[in-house]
C-alpha positions in Angstrom: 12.5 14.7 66.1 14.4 13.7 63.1 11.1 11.6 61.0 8.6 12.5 59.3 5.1 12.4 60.2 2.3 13.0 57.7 -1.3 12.5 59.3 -3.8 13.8 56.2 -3.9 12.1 52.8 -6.3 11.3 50.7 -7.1 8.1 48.1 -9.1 7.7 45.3 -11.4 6.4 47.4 -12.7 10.3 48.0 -11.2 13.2 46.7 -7.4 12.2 46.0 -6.3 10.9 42.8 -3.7 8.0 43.3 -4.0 4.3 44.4 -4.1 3.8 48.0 -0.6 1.8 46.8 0.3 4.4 44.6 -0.3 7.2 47.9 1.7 4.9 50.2 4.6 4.5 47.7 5.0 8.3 47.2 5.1 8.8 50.5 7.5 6.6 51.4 10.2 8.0 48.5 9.6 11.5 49.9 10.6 10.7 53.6 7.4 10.0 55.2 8.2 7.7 58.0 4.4 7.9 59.5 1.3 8.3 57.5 -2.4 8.3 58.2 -4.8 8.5 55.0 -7.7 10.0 56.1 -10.1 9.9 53.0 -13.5 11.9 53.5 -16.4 9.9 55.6 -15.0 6.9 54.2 -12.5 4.0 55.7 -12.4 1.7 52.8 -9.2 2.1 52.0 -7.3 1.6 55.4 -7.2 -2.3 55.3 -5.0 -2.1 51.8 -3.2 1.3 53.3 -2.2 -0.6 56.2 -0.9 -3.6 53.9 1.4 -1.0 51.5 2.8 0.7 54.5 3.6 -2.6 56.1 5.4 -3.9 52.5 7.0 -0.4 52.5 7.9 -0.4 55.7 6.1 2.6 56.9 4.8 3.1 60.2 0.8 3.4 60.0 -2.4 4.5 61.7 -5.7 4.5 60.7 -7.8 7.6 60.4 -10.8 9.5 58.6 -11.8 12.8 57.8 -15.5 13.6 59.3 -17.5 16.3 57.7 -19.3 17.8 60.7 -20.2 21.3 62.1 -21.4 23.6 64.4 -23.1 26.6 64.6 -24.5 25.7 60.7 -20.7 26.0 59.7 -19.0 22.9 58.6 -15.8 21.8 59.6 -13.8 18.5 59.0 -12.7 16.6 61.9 -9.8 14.2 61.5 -10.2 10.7 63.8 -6.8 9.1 64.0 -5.5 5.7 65.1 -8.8 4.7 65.6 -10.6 1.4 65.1 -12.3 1.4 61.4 -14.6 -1.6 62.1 -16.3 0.0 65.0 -20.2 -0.3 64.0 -21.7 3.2 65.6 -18.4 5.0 63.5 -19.5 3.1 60.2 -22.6 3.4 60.4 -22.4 7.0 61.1 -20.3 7.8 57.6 -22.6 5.2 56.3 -25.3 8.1 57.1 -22.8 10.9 55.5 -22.2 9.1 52.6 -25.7 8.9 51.3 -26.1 12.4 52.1 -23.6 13.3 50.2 -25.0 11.4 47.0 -28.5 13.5 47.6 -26.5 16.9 47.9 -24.6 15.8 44.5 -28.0 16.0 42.9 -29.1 19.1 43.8 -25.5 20.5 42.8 -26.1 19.4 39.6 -29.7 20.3 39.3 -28.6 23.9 40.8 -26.0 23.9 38.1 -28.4 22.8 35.1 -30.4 26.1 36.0 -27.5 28.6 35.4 -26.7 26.7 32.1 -24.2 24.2 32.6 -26.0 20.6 32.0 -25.1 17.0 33.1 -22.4 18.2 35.7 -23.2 15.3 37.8 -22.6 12.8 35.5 -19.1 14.5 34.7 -18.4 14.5 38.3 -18.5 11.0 38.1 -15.8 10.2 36.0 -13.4 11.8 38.6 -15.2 9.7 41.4 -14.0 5.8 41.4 -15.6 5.5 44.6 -19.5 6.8 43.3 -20.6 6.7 47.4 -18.2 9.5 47.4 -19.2 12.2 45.7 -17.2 15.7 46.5 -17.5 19.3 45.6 -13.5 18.6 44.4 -15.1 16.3 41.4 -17.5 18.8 40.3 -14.1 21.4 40.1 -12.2 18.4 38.4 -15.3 18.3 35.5 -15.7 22.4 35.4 -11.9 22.9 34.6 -11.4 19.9 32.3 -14.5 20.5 30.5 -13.3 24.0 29.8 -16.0 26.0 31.9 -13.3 27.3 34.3 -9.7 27.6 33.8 -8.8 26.6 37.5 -9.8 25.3 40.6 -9.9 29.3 42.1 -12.3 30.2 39.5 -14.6 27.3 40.1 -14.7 28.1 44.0 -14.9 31.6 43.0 -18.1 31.4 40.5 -19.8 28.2 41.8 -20.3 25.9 44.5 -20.3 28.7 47.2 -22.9 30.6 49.0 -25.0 32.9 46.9 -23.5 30.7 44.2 -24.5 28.3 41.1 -24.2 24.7 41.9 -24.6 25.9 46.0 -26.9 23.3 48.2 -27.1 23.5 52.6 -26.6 20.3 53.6 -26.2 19.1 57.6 -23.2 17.3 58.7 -22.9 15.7 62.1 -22.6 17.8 64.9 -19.0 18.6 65.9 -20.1 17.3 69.7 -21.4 13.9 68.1 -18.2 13.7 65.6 -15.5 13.8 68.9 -17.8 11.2 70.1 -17.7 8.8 67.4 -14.0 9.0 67.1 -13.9 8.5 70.7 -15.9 5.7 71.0 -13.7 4.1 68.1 -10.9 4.6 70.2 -9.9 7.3 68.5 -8.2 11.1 69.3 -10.1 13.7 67.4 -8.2 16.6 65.5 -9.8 20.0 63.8 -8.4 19.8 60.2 -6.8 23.1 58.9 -8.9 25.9 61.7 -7.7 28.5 59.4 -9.8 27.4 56.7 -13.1 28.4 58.3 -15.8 31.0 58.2 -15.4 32.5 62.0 -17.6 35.7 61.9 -20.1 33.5 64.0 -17.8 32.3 66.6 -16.3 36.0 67.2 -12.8 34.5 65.9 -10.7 31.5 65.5 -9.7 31.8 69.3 -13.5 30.8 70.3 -13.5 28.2 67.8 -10.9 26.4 69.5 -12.3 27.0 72.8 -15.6 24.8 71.4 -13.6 22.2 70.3 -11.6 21.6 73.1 -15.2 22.1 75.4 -16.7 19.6 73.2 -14.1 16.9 74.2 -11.6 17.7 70.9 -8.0 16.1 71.5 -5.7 18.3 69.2 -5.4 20.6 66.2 -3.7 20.9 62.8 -1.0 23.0 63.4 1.4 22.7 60.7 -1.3 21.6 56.9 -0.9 23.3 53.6 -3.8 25.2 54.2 -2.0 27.4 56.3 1.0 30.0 55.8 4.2 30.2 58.0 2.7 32.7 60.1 -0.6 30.8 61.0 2.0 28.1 62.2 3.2 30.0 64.8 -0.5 31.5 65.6 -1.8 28.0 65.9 0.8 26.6 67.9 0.2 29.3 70.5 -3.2 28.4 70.5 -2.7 24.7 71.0 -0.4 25.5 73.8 -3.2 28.0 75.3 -5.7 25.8 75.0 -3.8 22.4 76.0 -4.6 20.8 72.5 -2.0 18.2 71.4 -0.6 19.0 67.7 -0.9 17.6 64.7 0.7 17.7 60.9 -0.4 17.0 57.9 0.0 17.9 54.1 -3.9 16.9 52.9 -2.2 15.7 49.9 -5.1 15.1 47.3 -2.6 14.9 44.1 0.2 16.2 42.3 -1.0 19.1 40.5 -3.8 20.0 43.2 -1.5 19.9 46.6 0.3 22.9 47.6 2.7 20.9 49.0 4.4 17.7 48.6 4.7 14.5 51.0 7.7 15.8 53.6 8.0 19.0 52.2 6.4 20.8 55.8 8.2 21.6 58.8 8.4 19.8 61.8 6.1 20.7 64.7 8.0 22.6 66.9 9.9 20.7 70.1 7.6 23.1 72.4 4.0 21.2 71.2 3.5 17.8 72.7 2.2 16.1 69.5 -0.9 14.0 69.1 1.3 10.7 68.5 3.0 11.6 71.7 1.9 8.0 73.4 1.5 5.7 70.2 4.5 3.3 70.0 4.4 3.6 66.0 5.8 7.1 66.2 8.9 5.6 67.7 10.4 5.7 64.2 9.9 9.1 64.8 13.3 10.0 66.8 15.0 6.9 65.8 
C-alpha cells in the first residue's frame, strides 16, 4: 500500500479547530490520499468535506464519531462511509446533541461550586457549533484563561471522576450505536480501545470480544492515542478476533494532535483493512 489513509478528523463543527476547508487542505499537502472527518455526534460538515476533497482531489467517505457505551463506560464508535441523511442516524445524534448541551450545564454549575465561575459561557467561545458542546472546550477556556497550564492538568484536576466540573451522563448503548451505523449503511469501528477504563470488562481482550458480539466491523489499530507497541497488540487482536483495521490520526488541531496528517504508519500488509471493498481506496495502491 503506497497511500495514505486517514479515517478520524475532526472540524470546528465539534471539537477540532480548523475549517472543514482548512482540515481538507492540510490534509491533502501532508499526503493524505483518503480522509474521513468524523466530527463528534455530528454530520454537518460532510456535505462541504465531500465538496473540498473533490476540488482537492482527495478520495472521501463520510463518517461520524458516536459517543456510546456499555457497561456505564463510554466509548466512541466511529461509523464510516455511511449514509448522513439516514433519518433513525440523525435523529439519534439529534438525541446526543441535546444531551450534551444539558451535561454542559451541569459542568459548569459543578465547576461554579469549586470556585471557578461562568466556565460555560467561556466554553463557548471555543464552540462555533453551540449544539456541540465538548469537555475539549471547557480544557480550551481552563488553560487560556489561566486556571491550568495545560490540557494534562485540566484532565488531571477537573472534568474526571471524583472531580470538579464531573457530571454522569448516558450515551447510546454500544449495541444500538453498531445498529445505527448499520442501518446507515455504515461499518462500525471502536475508536482508540486503548483509551478506555477496562477494570470492568476484565481487560481490553473482553472488550473486543463485546464489540465484535455486538455486530462491531473493525477497530482502530494504528490512532495517536496509542504507542508503537499497542500497534502491534491491537493488530493481533483484530486478527484474533476477525475485526477489519482501521487508521486514523484524530487530528483535532495543530498544537493539540500528537501527530500530524500522514505522519502514522501504514497498517500492516497482514490486516485486511476496513476500506478493503470500497472502490475509493483504489488510490490507495495506485
Amino acid at each position: 500500500m503506497k497511500g495514505v489513509a486517514d479515517l478520524h478528523s475532526h472540524s470546528r463543527y465539534s471539537d477540532g479547530t480548523l475549517t472543514v476547508a482548512d482540515l481538507v487542505t492540510l490534509a491533502k499537502s501532508r499526503g493524505v490520499a483518503l480522509l474521513a472527518l468524523t466530527d463528534h455526534d455530528e454530520m454537518a460538515g460532510l456535505a462541504e468535506a465531500k465538496r473540498c476533497a473533490s476540488e482537492h482531489g482527495l478520495q472521501w467517505v463520510s463518517g461520524v464519531e458516536v459517543s456510546a457505551e456499555t457497561r456505564r463506560t463510554p466509548m466512541h464508535i466511529l461509523g464510516l462511509r455511511l449514509d448522513e441523511h439516514n433519518p433513525a442516524l440523525q435523529a439519534a445524534l439529534h438525541e446526543t446533541r441535546e444531551k450534551r448541551k444539558h451535561r454542559a450545564q451541569r459542568m459548569s454549575d459543578s465547576l461554579a461550586e469549586a470556585g471557578i465561575p461562568d466556565t460555560l459561557a467561556g466554553a463557548l467561545t471555543y464552540a462555533p457549533n453551540p449544539d456541540l458542546i465538548s469537555r475539549t472546550h471547557f480544557a480550551r477556556h481552563l488553560v487560556d484563561s489561566g486556571v491550568c497550564h495545560s490540557f494534562g492538568e485540566v484532565f488531571s484536576r477537573f472534568l474526571k471522576p471524583g472531580k470538579p466540573g464531573y457530571t454522569k451522563q448516558e450515551w447510546l448503548p454500544m449495541a444500538t450505536t453498531i445498529q445505527l451505523i448499520h442501518g446507515a449503511g455504515g461499518r462500525a469501528v471502536l475508536a482508540h480501545p486503548g483509551r478506555y477504563e477496562l477494570d470492568q470488562f476484565g481487560g481490553v481482550d473482553a472488550l473486543l470480544r463485546e464489540f465484535t458480539d455486538a455486530g462491531g466491523d473493525g477497530v482502530e489499530v494504528v490512532c495517536a492515542a496509542h504507542h508503537p507497541s499497542e500497534w502491534a497488540q491491537f493488530a493481533a487482536l483484530a486478527r484474533r478476533f476477525g475485526l477489519l483495521a482501521s487508521i486514523g490520526s484524530d487530528f483535532h488541531s495543530h498544537a493539540e494532535s500528537r501527530v500530524k496528517f500522514g505522519d502514522l504508519p501504514r497498517l500492516s500488509p497482514n490486516l485486511k483493512p476496513i476500506w478493503h471493498d470500497w472502490p475509493e481506496a483504489e488510490c490507495l495502491y495506485a
